[in-house]
N, C-alpha and C positions, 0 to 999 in steps of 0.2 A: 208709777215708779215706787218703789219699795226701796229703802234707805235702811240699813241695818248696824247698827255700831253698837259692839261688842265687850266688855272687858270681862277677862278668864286667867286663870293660873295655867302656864305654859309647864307640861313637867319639861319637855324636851329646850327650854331655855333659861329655866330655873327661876322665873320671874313673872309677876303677872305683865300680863301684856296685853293689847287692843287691836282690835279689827273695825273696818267699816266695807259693808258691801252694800252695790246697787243692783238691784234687780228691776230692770225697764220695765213697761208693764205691757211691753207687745209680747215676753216669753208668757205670759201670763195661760194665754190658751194652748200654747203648741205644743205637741205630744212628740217627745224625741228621745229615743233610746241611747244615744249617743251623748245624751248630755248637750249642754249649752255651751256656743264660745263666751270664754272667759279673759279678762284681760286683770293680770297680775303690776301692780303701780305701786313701785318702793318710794317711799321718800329720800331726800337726802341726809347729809348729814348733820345739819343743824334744824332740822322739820319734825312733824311727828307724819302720823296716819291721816291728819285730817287736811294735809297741804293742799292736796289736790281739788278737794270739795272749795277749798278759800279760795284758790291761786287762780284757775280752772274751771271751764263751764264742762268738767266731767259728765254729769248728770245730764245735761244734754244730749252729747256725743254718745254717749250709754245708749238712751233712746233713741237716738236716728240710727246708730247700726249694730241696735237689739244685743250687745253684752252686756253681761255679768261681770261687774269690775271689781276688783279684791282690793283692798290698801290694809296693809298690816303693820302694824308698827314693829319696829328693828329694833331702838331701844338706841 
């Protein structure tokens, strides 16, 4: 599994802001023109980006059914 946590200046929210993506390691060999399912995981309102990785056996769940998870921080 590949673990990715990000920080970048958003132009489109005027603020720098942060990402964490998991990439399981069973996409690792598969050849697919279509892209990969992905699963998009906002936080609430008082969390940031990284509630799910703390809260959550994510990274698990990632790898038994092979997506690509996104958690971006709202701010």
């Amino acid at each position: 599994m590949a673990f990715i946590s990000c920080n970048f200046r958003s132009k489109a929210l005027g603020m720098n802001t942060q990402i964490n993506v998991i990439i399981p390691e069973k996409l690792r060999d598969v050849k697919r023109d279509d892209g990969f399912p992905v699963l998009y995981l906002l936080h609430g309102l008082s969390d940031d980006n990284s509630a799910w990785c703390r809260n959550t056996s994510i990274e698990r769940y990632a790898e038994d059914k092979g997506l690509v998870v996104v958690m971006p921080w709202g701010g």
